[in-house]
C-alpha positions as CSV (number, residue, x, y, z in Angstrom):
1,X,-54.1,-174.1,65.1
2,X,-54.0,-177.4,63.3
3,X,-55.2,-177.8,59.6
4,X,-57.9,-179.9,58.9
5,X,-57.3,-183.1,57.3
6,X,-60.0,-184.4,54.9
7,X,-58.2,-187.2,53.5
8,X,-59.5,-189.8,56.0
9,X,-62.6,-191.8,55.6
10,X,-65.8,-190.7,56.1
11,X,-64.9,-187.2,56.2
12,X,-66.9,-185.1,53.8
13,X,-65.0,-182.3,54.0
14,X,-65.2,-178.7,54.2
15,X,-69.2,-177.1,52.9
16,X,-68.3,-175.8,49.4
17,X,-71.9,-174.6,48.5
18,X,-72.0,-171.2,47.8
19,X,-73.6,-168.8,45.4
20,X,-70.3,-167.6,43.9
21,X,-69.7,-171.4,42.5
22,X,-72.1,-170.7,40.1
23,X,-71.9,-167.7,38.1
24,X,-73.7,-166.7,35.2
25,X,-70.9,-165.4,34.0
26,X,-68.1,-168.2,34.2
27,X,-66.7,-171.8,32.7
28,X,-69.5,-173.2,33.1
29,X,-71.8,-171.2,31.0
30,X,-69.0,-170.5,28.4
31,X,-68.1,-173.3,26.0
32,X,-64.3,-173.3,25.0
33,X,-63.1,-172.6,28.0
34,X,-59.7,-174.1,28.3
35,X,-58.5,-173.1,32.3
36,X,-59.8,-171.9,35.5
37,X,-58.0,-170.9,38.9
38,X,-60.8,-170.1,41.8
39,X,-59.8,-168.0,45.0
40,X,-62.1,-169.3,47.3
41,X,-59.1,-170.6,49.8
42,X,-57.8,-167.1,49.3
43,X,-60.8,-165.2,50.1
44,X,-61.5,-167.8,53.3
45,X,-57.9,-167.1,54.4
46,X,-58.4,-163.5,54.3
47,X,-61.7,-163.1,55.9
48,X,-60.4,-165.6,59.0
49,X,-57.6,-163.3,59.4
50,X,-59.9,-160.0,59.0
51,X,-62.1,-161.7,61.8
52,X,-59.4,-162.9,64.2
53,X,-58.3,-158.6,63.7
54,X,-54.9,-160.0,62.3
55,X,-56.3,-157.5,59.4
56,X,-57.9,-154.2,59.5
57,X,-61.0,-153.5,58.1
58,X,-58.9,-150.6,55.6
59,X,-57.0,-153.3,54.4
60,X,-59.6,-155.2,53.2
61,X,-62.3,-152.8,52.2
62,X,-59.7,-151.2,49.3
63,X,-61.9,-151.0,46.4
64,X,-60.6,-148.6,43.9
65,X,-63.2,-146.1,43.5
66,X,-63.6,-147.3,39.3
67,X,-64.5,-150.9,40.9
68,X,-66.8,-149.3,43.1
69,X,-68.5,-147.5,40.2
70,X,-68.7,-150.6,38.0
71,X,-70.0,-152.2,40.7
72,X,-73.0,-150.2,41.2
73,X,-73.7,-149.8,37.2
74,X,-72.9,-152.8,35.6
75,X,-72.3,-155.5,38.0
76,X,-74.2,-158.5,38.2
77,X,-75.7,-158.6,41.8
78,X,-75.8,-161.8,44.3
79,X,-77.8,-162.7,47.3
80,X,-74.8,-163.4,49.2
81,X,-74.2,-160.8,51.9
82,X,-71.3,-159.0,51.9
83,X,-68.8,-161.1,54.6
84,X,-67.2,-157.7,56.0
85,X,-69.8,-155.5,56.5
86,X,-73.1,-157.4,56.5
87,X,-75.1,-154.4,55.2
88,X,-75.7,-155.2,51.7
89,X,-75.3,-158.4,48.8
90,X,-71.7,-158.1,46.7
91,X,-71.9,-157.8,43.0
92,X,-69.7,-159.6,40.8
93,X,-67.8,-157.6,38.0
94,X,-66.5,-159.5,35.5
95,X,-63.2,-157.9,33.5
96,X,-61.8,-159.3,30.0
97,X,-58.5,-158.8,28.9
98,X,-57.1,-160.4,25.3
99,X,-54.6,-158.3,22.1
100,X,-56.5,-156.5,21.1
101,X,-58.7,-155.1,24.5
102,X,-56.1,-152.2,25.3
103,X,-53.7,-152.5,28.4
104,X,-57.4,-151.7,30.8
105,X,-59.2,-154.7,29.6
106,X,-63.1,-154.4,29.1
107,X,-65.6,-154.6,31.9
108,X,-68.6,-157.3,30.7
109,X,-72.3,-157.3,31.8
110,X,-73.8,-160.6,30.2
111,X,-72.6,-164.2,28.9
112,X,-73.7,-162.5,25.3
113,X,-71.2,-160.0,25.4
114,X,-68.6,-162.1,26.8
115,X,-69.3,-164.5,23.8
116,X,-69.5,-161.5,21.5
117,X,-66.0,-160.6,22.4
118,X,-65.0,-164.7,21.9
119,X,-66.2,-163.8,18.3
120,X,-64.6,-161.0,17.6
121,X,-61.1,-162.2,19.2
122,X,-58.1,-163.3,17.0
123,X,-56.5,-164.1,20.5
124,X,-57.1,-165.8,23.7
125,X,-59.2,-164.1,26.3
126,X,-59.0,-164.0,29.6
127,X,-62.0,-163.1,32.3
128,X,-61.4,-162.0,36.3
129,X,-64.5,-162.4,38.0
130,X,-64.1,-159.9,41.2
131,X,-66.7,-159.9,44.1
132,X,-67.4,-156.0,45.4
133,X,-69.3,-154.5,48.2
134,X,-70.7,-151.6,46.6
135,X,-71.3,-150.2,50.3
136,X,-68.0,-151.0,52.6
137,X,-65.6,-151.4,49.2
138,X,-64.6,-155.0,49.7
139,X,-63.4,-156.1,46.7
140,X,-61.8,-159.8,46.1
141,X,-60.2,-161.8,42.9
142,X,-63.2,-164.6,42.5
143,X,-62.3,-166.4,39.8
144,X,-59.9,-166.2,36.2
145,X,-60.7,-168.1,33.5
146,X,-59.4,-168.2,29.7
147,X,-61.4,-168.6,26.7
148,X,-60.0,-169.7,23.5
149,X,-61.4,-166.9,20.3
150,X,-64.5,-168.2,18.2
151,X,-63.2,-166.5,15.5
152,X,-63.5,-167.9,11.6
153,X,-60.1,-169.6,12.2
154,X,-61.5,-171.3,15.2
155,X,-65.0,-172.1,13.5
156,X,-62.8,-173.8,10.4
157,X,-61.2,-176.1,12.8
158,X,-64.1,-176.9,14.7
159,X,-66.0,-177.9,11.5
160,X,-62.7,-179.9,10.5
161,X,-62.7,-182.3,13.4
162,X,-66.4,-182.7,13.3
163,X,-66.3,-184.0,9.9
């Protein structure tokens, strides 16, 4: 199969709308944010070769069963249908790591918490967004992103170069 090019004129290009390009939970929402890498490709390239059976369903539907559960308790749910299963909508669970967050990270609910951590931080933090399929286990890296602390020593600066 040939790759697509989009470079020419008057091509618009592949449909990027989606539901997972805006998060509540993501740069966009979260001031400070210094970096973002976004799976999309990934995830497309996965679920064309899951379709053309170049991938079993096992192989795709891995979720470990502490995903699964966050998923179902704490995740923040979507109205975009699972792409494996088409049964039910995918949640997003949203993970932190930084210093001082222990080698398992922290599993966040809402923006506030997320923000609370950016308070609380002497470090930089970084967020994995994963999509999940409470129902088949598909599970798939979303988005990272990294937050810089909005500690005191961050405040002090911040009021610095706005004076």
């Amino acid at each position: 199969m040939k790759p697509q090019d989009f470079s020419r004129k008057g091509s618009s290009g592949p449909d990027t709308s989606n539901a997972l390009d805006r998060p509540t939970i993501g740069v966009g929402s979260i001031r400070g944010s210094d970096s973002q890498v976004d799976y999309r490709l990934a995830r497309r390239s996965i679920l064309i070769d899951f379709r053309k059976g170049r991938v079993s369903r096992t192989d795709v539907c891995d979720a470990h069963p502490e995903l699964i559960r966050a998923a179902r308790n704490v995740g923040e749910p979507t109205s975009i249908e699972c792409p494996v299963c088409n049964e039910t909508n995918i949640v997003l669970v949203s993970f932190v790591f930084g210093d001082r967050l222990g080698p398992s990270g922290r599993c966040v609910t809402t923006r506030q918490e997320l923000m609370s951590l950016r308070k609380s931080s002497q470090s930089t933090l970084t967020t994995y967004v994963v999509e999940v399929c409470p129902m088949c286990s598909w599970n798939h890296l979303t988005r990272m992103f990294v937050t810089n602390p909005i500690g005191a020593k961050a405040r002090k600066c911040e009021k610095e170069l706005s004076v």
